[in-house]
N, C-alpha and C positions, 0 to 999 in steps of 0.2 A: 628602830624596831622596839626599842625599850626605853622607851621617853617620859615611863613613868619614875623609871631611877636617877634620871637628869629635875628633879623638882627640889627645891630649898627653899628656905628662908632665908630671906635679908634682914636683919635685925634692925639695922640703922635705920635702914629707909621703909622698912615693916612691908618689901615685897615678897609677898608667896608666890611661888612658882620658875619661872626663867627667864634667863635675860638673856636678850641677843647682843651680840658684839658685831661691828658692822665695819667692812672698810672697804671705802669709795675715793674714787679721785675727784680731781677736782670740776667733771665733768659730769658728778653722780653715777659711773659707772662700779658696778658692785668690786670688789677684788676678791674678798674675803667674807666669809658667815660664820661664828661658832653660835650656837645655840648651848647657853650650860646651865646649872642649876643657880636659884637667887645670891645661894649661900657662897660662892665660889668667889674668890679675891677677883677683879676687877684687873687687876695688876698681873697676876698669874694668864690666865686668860688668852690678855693681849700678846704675850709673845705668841701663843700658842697658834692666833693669825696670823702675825705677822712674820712669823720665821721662815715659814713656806716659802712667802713669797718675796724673800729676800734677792733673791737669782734671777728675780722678773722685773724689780723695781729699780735698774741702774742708774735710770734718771730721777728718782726720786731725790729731794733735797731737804724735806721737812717732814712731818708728821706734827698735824693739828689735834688734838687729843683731851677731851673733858681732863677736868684734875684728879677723876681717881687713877686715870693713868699716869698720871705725871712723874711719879717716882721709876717707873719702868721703865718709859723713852729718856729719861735725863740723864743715864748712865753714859 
């Protein structure tokens, strides 16, 4: 509804706008979607996916994850 307040900068990587967080299995089935602003930790985010669907993934065993996630899942 108000996706004009979800926009940021990423300073790093100099994106404006949003970035989506995406989680699929290994079959490219969707699990999860957050859409949030540029400027939002990368790290923050991710749990923000993946918490939900902690009660649904019993047989999970891994999570494959770019490196700005890396400090999140390595706890």
């Amino acid at each position: 509804p108000f996706t004009h307040l979800d926009k940021g900068i990423d300073g790093d990587k100099k994106i404006n706008g949003r970035k989506r967080h995406v989680i699929t299995d290994t079959a490219g089935l969707i699990w999860g979607v957050i859409v949030g602003a540029a400027n939002q930790a990368d790290g923050v985010v991710a749990s923000k996916v993946v918490e939900p669907l902690l009660g649904y993934l019993d047989r999970m065993e891994k999570i494959l994850a770019d490196d700005a996630y890396k400090k999140t899942f390595m706890k």
